[in-house]
C-alpha positions in Angstrom: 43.8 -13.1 -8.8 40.8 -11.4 -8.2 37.8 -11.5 -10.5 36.6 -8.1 -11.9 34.2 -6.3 -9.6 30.7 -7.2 -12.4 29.1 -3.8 -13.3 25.6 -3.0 -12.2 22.9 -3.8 -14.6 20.3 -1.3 -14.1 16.7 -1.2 -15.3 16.6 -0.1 -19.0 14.6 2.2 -20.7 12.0 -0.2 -21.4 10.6 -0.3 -18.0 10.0 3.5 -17.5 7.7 3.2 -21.0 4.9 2.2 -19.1 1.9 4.1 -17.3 2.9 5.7 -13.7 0.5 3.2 -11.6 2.8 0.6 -13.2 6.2 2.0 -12.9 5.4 3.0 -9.5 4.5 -0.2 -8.1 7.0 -2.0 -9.6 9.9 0.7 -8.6 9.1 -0.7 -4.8 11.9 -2.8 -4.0 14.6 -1.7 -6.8 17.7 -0.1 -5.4 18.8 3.4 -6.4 22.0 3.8 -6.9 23.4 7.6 -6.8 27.4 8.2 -7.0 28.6 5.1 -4.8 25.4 5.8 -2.2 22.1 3.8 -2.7 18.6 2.7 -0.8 16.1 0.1 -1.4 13.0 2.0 -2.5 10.1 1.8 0.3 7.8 4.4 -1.0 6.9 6.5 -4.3 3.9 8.1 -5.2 2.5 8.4 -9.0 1.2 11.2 -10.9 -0.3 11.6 -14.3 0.0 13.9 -17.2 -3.7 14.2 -18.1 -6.5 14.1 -15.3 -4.5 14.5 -12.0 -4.8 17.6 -10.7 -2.1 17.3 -8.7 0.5 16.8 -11.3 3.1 19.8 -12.3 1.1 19.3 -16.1 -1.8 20.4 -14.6 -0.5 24.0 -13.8 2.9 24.3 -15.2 3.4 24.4 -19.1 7.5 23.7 -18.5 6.5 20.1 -16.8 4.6 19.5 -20.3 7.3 20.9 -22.4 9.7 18.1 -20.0 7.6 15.4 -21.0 7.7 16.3 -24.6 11.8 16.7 -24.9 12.8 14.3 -22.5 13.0 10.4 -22.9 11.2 8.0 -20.7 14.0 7.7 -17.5 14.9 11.1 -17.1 15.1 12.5 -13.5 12.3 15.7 -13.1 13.9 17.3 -10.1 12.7 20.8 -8.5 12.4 22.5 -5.6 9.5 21.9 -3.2 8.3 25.2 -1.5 12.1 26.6 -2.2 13.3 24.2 0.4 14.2 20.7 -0.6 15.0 19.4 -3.9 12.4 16.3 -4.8 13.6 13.5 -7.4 10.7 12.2 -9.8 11.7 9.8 -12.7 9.7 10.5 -16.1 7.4 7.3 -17.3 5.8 7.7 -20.8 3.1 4.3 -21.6 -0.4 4.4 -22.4 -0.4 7.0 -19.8 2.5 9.6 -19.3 3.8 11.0 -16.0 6.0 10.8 -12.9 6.8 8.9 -10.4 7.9 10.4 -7.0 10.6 8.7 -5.3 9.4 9.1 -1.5 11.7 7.0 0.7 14.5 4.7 0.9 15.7 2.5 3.0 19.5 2.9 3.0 21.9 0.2 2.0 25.4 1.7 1.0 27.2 4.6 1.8 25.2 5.5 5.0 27.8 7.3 6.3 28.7 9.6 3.2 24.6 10.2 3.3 24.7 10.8 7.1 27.4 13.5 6.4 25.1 14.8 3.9 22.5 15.5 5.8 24.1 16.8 8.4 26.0 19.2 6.3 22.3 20.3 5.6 20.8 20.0 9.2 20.2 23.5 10.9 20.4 21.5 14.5 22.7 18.7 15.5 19.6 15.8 16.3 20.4 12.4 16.8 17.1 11.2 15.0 19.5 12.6 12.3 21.3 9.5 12.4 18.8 7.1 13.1 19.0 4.5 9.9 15.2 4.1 9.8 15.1 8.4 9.0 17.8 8.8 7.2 16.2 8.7 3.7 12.2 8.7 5.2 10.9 11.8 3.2 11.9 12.8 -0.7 13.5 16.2 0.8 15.7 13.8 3.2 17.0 11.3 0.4 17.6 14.3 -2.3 19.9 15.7 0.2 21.5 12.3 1.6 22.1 11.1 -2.0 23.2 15.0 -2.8 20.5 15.7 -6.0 19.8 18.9 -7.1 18.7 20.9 -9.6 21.8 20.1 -11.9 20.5 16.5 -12.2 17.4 18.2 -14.0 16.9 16.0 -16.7 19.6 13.4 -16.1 19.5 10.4 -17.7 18.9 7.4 -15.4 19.0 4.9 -17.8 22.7 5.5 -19.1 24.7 4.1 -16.1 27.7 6.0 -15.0 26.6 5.1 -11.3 23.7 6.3 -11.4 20.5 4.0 -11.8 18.0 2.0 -10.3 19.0 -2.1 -9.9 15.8 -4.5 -9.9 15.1 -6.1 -6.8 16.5 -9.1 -5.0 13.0 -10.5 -4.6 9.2 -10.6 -4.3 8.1 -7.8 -2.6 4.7 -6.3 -0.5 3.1 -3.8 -2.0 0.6 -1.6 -0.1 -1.6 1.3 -1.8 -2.6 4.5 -0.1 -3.6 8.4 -0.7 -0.8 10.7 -1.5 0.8 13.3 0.7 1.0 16.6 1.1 -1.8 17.3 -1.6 -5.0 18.9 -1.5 -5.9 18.1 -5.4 -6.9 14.9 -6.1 -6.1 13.8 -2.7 -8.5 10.6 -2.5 -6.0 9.0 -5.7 -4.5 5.5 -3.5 -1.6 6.5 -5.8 1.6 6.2 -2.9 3.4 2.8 -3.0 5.0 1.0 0.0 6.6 -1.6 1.1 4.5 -3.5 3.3 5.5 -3.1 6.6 8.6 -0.7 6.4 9.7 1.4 9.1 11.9 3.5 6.7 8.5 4.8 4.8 8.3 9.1 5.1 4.2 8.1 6.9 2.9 4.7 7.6 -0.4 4.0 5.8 -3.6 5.2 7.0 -5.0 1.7 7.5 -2.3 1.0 9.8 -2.7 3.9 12.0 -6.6 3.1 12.2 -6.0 -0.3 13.1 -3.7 1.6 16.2 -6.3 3.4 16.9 -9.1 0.7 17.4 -6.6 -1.7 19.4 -6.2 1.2 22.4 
């Protein structure tokens, strides 16, 4: 007779009650788990509530009003540009704020996320199922893991298949600027894993270095 399947044990509350700088780096390498799909986390980016100008606080009241109603854990989604739904988990520390998840690197499910996508896809591309872009961007894994706006203040800390596992291991964490910002833009606030190919943009220093070897 078969032991009983052991249940996930996924972060708790306690480690989303910490500053964004902190959450984000250590959210590099936890799994995600979302409905029987998942990915290692490659890449996130953090944001703060007070003195980032590139933070939703900074120009929308609702994002403050989120921060104020919702418990640390709770999944900020919206719609970027009307176009892709992005996932950001809420951190409240010493410092409040979000943390972008950005890419994952995909480990179950791939071919209920493929389907996904290309349910989504307005052109049949085979980079569409190449592993390594499957999840690359926060647009890409919102629709590969199918999040939306009704997971708009979801609990992520209260199971039900939905969660983020710690890591198997020690893992290589690289700084850089953000993306896609023009406030605040110099902040080396986007995490990754060193050396990933399933990261949405590989690190400036590493395309410099490219560029002096030619």
């Amino acid at each position: 007779m078969k032991a009983p399947k052991a249940k996930p044990v996924f972060l708790a509350r306690g480690f989303f009650e910490r500053d964004p700088l902190t959450c984000a780096r250590e959210l590099i390498g936890c799994e995600l788990l979302w409905n029987g799909a998942a990915g290692r986390i490659v890449e996130v980016e953090a944001y703060a509530e007070e003195g980032d100008e590139a933070c939703h606080t900074f120009h929308r009241p609702s994002a403050r009003r989120f921060i104020a109603g919702h418990e640390p854990g709770a999944a900020y989604v919206y719609m970027n540009y009307g176009v892709h739904w992005l996932l950001n988990v809420l951190v409240k520390g010493s410092t409040n704020g979000f943390v972008l998840i950005r890419a994952l690197e995909p480990t179950r499910g791939v071919r209920e996320m493929e389907q996904r996508r290309l349910a989504r896809a307005r052109r049949r591309s085979p980079l569409l199922f190449s592993l390594h872009a499957l999840c690359s961007g926060p647009g890409k894994l919102t629709q590969a893991l199918e999040v939306d706006g009704r997971d708009h203040g979801r609990d992520l800390c209260a199971g039900g298949g939905i969660g983020f596992l710690p890591p198997g291991g020690p893992v290589d964490i690289q700084a850089d600027v953000r993306i896609g910002i023009s406030k605040a833009a110099h902040l080396r606030w986007r995490f990754l894993a060193r050396g990933s190919r399933f990261v949405s943009v590989q690190p400036r220093s590493r395309k410099n270095l490219k560029a002096r070897r030619r």
